[in-house]
C-alpha positions as CSV (number, residue, x, y, z in Angstrom):
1,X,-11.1,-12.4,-23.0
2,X,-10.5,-15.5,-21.5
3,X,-8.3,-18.0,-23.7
4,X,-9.5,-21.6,-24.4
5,X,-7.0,-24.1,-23.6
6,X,-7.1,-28.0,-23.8
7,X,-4.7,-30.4,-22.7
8,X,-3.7,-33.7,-24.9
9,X,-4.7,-36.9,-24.1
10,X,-1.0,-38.2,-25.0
11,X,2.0,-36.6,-22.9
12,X,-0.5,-34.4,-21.1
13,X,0.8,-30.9,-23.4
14,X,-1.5,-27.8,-23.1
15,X,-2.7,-26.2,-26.4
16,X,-4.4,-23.0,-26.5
17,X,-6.6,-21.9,-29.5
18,X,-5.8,-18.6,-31.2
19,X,-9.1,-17.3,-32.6
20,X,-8.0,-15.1,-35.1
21,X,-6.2,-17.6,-36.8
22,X,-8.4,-20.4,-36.1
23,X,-5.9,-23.1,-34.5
24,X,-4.2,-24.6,-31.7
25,X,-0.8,-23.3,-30.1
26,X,1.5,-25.0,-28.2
27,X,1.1,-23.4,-24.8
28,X,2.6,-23.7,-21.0
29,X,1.4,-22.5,-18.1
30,X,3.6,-19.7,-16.3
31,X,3.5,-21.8,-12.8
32,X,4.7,-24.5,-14.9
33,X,7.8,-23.4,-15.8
34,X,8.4,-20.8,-12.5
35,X,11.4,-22.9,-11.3
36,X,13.5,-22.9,-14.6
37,X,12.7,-19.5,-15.1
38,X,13.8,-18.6,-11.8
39,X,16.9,-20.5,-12.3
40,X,17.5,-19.5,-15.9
41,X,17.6,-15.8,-14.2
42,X,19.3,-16.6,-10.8
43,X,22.5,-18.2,-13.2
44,X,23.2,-14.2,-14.1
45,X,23.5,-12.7,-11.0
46,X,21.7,-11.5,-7.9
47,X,19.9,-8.4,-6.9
48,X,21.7,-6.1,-4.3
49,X,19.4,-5.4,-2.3
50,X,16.2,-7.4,-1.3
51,X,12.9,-7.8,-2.9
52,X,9.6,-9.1,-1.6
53,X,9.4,-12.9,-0.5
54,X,6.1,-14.6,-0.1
55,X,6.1,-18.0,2.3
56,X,6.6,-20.9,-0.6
57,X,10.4,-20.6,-1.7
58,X,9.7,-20.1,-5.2
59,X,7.2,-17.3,-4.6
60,X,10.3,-15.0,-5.4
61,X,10.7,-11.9,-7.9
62,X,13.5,-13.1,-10.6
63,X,16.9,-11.4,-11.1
64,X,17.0,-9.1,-13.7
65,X,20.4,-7.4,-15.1
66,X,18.9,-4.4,-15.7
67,X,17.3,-3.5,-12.2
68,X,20.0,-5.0,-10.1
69,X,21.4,-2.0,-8.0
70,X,17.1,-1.4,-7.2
71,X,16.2,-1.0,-4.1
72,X,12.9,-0.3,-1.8
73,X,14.2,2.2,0.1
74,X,14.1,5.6,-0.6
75,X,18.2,5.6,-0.6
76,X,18.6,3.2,-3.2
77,X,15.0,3.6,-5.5
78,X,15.4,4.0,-9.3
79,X,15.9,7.5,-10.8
80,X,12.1,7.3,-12.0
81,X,10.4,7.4,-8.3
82,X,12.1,10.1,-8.0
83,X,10.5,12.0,-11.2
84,X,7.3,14.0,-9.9
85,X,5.8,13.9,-12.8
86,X,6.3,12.7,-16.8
87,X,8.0,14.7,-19.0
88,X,5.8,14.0,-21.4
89,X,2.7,12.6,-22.4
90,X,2.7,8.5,-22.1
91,X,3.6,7.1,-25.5
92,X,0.6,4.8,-26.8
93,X,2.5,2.1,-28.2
94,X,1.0,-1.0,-29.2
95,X,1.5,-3.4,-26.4
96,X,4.0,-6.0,-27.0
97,X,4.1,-9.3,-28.6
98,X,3.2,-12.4,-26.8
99,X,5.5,-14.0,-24.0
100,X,7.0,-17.4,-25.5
101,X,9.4,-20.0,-24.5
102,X,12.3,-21.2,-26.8
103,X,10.3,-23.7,-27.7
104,X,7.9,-21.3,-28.6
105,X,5.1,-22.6,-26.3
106,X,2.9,-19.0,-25.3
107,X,3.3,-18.9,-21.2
108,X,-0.4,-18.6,-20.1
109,X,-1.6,-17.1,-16.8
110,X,-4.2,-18.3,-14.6
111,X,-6.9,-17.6,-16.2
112,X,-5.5,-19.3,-19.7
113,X,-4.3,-16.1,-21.6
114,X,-1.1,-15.2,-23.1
115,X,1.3,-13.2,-21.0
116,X,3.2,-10.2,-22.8
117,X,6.6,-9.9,-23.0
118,X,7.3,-6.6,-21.3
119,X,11.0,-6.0,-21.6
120,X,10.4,-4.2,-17.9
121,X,9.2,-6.8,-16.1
122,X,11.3,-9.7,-14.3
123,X,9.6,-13.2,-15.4
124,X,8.6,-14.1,-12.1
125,X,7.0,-11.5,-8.9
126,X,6.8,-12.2,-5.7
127,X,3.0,-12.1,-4.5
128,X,4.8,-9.8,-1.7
129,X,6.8,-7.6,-3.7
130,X,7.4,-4.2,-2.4
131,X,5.9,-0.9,-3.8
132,X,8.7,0.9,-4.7
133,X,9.2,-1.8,-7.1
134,X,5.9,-2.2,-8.7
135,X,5.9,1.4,-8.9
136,X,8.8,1.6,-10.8
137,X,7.7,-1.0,-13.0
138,X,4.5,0.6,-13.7
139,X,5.7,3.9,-14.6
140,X,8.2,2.4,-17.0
141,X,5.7,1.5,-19.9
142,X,2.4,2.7,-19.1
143,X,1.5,-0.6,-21.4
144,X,1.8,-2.7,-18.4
145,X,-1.4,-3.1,-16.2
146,X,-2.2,-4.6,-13.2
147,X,-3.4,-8.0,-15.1
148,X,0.3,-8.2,-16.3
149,X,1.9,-7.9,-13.1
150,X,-0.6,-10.4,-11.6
151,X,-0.1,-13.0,-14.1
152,X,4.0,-13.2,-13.3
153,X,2.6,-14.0,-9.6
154,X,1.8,-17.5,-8.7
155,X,-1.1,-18.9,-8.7
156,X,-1.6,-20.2,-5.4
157,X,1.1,-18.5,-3.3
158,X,-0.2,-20.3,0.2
159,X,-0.9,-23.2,-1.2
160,X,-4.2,-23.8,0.2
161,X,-6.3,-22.8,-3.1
162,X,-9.4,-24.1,-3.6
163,X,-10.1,-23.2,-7.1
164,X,-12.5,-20.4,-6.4
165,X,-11.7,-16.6,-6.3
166,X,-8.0,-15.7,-7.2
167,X,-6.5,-15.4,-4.0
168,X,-4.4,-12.3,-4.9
169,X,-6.6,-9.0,-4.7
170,X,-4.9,-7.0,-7.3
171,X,-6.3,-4.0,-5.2
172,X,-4.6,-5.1,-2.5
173,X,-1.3,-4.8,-5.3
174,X,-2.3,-1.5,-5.9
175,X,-3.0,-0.2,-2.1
176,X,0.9,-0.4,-1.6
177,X,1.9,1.7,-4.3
178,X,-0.8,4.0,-2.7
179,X,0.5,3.9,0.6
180,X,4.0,4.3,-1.0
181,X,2.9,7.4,-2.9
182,X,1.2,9.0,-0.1
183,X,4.1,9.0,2.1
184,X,6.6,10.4,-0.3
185,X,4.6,13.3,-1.5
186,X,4.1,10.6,-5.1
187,X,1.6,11.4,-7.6
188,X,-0.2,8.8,-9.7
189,X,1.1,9.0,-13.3
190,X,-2.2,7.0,-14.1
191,X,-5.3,9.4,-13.8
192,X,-8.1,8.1,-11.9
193,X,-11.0,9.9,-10.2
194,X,-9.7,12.7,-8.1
195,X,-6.1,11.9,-8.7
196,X,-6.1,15.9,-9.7
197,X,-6.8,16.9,-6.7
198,X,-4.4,15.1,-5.3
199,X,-1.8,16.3,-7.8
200,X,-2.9,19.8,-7.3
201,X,-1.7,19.5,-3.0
202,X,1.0,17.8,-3.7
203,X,1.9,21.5,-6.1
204,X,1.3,23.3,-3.5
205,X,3.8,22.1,-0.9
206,X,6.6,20.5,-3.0
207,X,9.2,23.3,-3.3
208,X,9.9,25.5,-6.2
209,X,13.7,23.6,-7.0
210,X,11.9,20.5,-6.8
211,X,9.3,21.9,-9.1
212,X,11.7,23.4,-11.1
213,X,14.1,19.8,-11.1
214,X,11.0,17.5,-11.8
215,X,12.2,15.8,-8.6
216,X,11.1,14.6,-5.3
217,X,14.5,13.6,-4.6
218,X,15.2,16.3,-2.3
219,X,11.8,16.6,-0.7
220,X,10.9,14.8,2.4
221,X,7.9,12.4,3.4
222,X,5.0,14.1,4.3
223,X,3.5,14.7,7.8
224,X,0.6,13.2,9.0
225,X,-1.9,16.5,8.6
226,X,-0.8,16.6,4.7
227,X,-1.3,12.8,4.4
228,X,-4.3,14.1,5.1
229,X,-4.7,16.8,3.3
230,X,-4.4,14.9,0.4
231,X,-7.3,13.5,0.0
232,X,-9.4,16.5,1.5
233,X,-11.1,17.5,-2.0
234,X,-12.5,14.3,-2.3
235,X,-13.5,14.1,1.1
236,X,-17.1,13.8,0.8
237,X,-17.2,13.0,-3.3
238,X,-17.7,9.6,-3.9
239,X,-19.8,8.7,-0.8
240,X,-20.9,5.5,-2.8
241,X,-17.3,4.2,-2.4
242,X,-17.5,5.1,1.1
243,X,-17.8,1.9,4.4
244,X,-20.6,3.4,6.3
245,X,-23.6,1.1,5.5
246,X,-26.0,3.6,4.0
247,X,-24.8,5.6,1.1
248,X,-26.3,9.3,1.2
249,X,-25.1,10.5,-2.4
250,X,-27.3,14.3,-1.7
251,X,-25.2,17.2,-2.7
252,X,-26.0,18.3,1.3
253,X,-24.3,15.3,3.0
254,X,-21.6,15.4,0.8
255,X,-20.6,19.3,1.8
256,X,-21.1,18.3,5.8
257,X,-18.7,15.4,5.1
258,X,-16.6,17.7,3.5
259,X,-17.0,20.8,5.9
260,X,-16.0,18.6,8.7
261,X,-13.4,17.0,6.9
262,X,-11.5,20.5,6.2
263,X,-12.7,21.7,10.0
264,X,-10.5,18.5,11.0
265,X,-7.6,19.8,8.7
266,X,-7.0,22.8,9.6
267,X,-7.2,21.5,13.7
268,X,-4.0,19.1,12.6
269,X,-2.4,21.7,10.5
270,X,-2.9,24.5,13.7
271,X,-1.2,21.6,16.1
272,X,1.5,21.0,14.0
273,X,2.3,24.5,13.4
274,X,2.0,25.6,17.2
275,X,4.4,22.4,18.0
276,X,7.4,23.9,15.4
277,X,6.9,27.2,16.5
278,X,7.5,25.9,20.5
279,X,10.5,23.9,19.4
280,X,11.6,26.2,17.2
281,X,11.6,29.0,20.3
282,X,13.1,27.0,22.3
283,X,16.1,26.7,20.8
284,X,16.4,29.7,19.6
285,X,15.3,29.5,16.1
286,X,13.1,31.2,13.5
287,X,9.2,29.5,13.0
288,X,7.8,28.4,10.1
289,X,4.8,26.9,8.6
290,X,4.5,23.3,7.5
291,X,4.2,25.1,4.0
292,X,7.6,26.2,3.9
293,X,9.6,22.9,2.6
294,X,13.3,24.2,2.1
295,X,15.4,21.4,3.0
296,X,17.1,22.8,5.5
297,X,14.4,22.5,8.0
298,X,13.6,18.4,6.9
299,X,15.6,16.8,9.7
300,X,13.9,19.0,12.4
301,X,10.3,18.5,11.1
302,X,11.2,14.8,10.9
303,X,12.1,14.2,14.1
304,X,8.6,16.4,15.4
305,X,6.9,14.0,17.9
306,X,2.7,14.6,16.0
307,X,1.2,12.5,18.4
308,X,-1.3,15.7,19.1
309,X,-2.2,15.9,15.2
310,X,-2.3,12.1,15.2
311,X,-5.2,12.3,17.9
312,X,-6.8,14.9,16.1
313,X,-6.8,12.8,12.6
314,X,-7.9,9.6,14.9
315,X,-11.1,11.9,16.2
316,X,-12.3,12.4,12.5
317,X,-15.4,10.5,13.4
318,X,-18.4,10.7,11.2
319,X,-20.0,7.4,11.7
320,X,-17.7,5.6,14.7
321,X,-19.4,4.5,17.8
322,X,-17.0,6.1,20.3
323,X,-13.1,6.7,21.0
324,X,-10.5,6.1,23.3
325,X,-8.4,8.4,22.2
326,X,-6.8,9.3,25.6
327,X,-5.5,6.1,26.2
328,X,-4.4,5.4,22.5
329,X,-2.5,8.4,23.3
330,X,-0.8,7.6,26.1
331,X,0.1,4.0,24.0
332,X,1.4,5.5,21.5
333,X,3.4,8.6,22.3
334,X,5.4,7.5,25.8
335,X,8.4,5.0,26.1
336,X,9.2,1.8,26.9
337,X,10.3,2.3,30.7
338,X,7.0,2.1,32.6
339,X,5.0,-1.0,31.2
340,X,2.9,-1.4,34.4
341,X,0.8,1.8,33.2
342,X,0.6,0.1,29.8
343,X,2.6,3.4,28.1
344,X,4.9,1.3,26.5
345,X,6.0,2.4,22.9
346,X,5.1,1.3,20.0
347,X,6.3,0.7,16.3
348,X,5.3,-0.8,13.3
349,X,5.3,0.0,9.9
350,X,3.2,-0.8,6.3
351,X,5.2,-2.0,3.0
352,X,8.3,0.9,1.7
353,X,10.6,2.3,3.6
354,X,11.5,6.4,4.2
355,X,15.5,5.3,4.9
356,X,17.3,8.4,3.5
357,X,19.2,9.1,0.3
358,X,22.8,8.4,-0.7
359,X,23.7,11.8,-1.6
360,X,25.7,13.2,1.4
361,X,24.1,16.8,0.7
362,X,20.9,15.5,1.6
363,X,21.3,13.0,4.5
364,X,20.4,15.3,7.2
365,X,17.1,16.0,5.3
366,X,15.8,12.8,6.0
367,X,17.5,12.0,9.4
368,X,15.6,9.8,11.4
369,X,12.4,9.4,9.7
370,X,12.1,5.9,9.9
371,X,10.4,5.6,13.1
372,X,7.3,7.4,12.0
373,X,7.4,7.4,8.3
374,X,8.8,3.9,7.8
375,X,6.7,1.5,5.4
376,X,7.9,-1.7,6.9
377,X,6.1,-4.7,7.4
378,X,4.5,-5.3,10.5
379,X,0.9,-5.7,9.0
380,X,2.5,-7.7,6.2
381,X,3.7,-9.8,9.8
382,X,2.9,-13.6,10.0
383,X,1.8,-14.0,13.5
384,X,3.6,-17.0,14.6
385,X,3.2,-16.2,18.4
386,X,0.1,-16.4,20.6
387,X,0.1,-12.5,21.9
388,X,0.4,-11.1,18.1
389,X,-2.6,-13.5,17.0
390,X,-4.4,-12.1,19.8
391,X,-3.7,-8.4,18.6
392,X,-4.6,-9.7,15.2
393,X,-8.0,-10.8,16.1
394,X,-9.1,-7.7,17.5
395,X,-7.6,-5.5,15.3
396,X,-9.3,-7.6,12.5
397,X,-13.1,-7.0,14.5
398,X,-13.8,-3.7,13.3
399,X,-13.4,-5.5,9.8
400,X,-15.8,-8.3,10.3
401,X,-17.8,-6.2,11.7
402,X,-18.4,-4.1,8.6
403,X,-18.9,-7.6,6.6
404,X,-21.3,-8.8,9.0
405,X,-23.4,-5.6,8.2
406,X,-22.7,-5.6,4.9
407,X,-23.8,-9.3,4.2
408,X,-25.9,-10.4,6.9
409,X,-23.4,-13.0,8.1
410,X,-19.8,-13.6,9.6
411,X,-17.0,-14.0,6.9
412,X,-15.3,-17.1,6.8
413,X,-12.9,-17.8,9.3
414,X,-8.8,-17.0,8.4
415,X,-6.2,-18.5,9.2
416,X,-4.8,-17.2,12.5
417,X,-0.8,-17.2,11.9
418,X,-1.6,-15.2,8.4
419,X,-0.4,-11.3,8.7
420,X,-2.7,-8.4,9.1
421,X,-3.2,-7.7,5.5
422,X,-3.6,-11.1,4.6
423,X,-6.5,-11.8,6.8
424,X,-7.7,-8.5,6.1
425,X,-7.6,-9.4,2.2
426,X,-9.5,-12.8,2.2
427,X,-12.2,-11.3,4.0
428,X,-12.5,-8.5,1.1
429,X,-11.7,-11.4,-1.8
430,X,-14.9,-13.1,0.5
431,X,-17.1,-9.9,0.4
432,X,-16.1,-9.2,-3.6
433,X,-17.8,-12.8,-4.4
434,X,-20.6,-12.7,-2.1
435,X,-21.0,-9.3,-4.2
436,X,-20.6,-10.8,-7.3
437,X,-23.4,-13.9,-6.2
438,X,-25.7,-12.1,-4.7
439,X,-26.2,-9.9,-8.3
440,X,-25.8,-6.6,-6.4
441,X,-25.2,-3.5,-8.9
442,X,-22.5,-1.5,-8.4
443,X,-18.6,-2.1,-7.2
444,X,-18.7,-3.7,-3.6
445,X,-17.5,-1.5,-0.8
446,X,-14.0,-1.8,0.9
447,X,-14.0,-2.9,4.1
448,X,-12.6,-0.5,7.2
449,X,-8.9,-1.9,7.7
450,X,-5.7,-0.4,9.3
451,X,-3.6,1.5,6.5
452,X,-1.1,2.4,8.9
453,X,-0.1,1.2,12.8
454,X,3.0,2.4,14.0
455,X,4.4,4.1,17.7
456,X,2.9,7.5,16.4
457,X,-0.1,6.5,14.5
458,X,-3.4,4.4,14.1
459,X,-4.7,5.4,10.3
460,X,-7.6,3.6,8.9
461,X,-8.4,3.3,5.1
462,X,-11.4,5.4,5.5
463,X,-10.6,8.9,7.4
464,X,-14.0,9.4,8.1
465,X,-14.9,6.7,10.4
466,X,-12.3,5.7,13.9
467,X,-13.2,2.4,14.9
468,X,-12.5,1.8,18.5
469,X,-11.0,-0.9,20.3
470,X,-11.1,-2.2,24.2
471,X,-8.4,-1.6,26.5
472,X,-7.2,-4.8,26.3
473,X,-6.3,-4.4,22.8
474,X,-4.5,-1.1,24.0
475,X,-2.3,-3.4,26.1
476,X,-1.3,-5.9,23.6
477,X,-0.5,-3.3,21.3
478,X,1.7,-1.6,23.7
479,X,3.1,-5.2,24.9
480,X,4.0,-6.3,21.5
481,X,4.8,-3.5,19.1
482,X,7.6,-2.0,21.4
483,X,9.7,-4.9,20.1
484,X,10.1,-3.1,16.6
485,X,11.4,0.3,18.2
């Protein structure tokens, strides 16, 4: 519930009014008191290796003792990413006691209620803090919800608010601890809707020492046909959540979906599988099947070039208007060298890195992954030059597109130097109040967005739909993303 909060006529102090005992509290908003806060935790020490930094220089994560040696790459994550699952059953214990200053003023959020005072969480979070870090945090109290982690945020991390809807998605928060999980073979340790499935592919591949160890830390990220595969049994399932503008929920369309969806599977998986067993003939080598994860055979699946599979999972096309997958191709799989053919290469990366793992023993497991398993940050990119708003623009059309037909009319124009994700996200915080407005039932729909753009692949949020692009957009890709090989 929303607190009720009044400022005072003299000295301008904010009081906020505790129902259950019927008075006023002395009160401070978090944004407030960011800066000392920030400086009150910067005074112990620094972290080793970086956090998340949003564009005003106080939209920072604080330093915090405890987590210092924390990093965002896989080498350097704390020892609970690499847990596969709980070892027991969440505690439910009460959640804590309110957040207050040593004056003991409660720290308010944005939308005037008390803050908790998780001993997990740093006082202040960057609006553009990694994954790997607010998965951690999540998993270490399964008190803390999304509503806590927003509230440490600021309020108006561009500052360009206009007092209307919040301008941080907190689904956008909780898409980069998806795309984190996805890559490293993660499973949720919250249960949502057809998070067993998920949990249930993951047990299938992850290898019995692993199993046995409760550990992903020897395991490897996952290929592009498993990404897949993850979500295969819900392929098909929840159609209502789906982008495609009309929303056949029949039991029929949902096993055609479905059929196709596995049909496209088992085309990656067959590709893979024949591309191993050339290499693996070539030099001289035993085959294998993707299924077969002993560690000993991670740095040669890692450096596999699955530009084939990658095709495949780009054809998945249940509702797109056509493809130009040939020339995407031809992007995305050759070098550099000849740039008058438009084959240069290309890389970029979402949030989280795939960077290896300290122990020596397992270095050559994940040996050069980064190239097509890195989570960087190229859609979390401002675009401060003229070429990269370009590719912004028409890699943001398919997405306008969908809100035009959603709504009826264009979505409000973004700001052009904002990243990918950024843009991406006001036109979804856009479509969420039109939603809200217009009094339609139901959640809205997400809109069709990139997940993933790197040298090797072009993933959308929705598998079954392949929005296509002009060649033109084929060249700027190729022009500007072989700068991040």
């Amino acid at each position: 519930m929303v607190g009720t909060v009044r400022r005072l006529a003299v000295g301008g102090a904010v009081e906020w009014f505790d129902l259950e005992r019927e008075t006023w509290l002395p009160a401070v908003y978090h944004d407030d008191i960011r800066d000392s806060l920030i400086a009150q935790a910067s005074a112990l020490g620094a972290y080793r290796y970086p956090h998340g930094v949003g564009t005003l220089p106080n939209d920072i994560t604080a330093y915090k003792k405890e987590q210092r040696d924390w990093g965002a790459d896989r080498a350097h994550w704390p020892p609970i990413l690499y847990q596969y699952e709980p070892t027991k059953p969440a505690p439910r214990t009460p959640r804590p006691g309110r957040w207050t200053t040593a004056a003991g003023e409660l720290i308010l959020d944005i939308v005037n209620d008390p803050l908790l005072d998780f001993a997990e969480l740093p006082h202040t979070i960057s609006s553009c803090e990694k994954p790997a870090f607010l998965e951690a945090w999540f998993r270490s109290n399964s008190r803390i919800v999304m509503k806590d982690i927003r509230g440490r945020m600021l309020q108006d991390p561009k500052g360009d608010w206009d007092g209307g809807v919040d301008p941080i998605r907190t689904g956008t928060i909780g898409m980069r601890m998806t795309r984190l999980r996805e890559t490293h073979g993660m499973i949720s340790w919250r249960k949502k809707k057809g998070s067993d499935k998920i949990k249930a592919y993951l047990d299938s591949i992850l290898p019995q020492k692993c199993k046995a160890a409760n550990s992903i830390k020897n395991f490897r990220v996952l290929h592009p046909h498993e990404k897949f595969a993850l979500h295969l049994g819900n392929v098909g399932q929840m159609p209502e959540r789906g982008h495609i503008g009309t929303k056949d929920l029949s039991d029929q369309k949902k096993a055609a979906v479905n059929q196709q969806a596995r049909a496209k599977y088992e085309s990656l998986k067959a590709a893979f599988e024949a591309k191993q067993a050339g290499r693996a003939a070539s030099a001289g080598q035993d085959t294998f099947s993707s299924s077969e994860s002993d560690s000993e055979a991670l740095s040669e699946l890692e450096e596999t070039d699955d530009s084939d599979a990658e095709d495949a999972l780009r054809n998945l096309d249940l509702g797109a208007e056509s493809d130009n997958d040939d020339l995407l191709s031809n992007l995305l799989s050759k070098g550099p060298t000849d740039t008058s053919d438009n084959d240069a290469e290309a890389r970029a990366s979402d949030q989280g890195s795939a960077d290896g793992n300290p122990e020596e023993e397992h270095a050559a497991d994940v040996a050069d992954t980064s190239d097509a398993n890195d989570e960087g940050d190229f859609l979390e990119l401002n675009a401060e030059h003229q070429v990269h708003q370009d590719l912004l623009r028409q890699l943001l059309a398919p997405t306008r597109r969908h809100f035009a037909r959603l709504t009826s009319h264009q979505p409000a124009p973004t700001t052009p130097t904002a990243s990918y994700h950024e843009q991406w996200d006001h036109m979804q915080t856009e479509l969420e109040q039109y939603w809200d407005t217009a009094g339609i039932e139901g959640e809205e729909p997400e809109l069709i967005g990139l997940a993933r753009l790197t040298r090797r692949e072009i993933r959308w949020n929705d598998p079954t739909v392949t929005p296509t692009f002009p060649q033109n957009t084929m060249v700027l890709i190729a022009q500007l993303l072989v700068d991040f090989d």
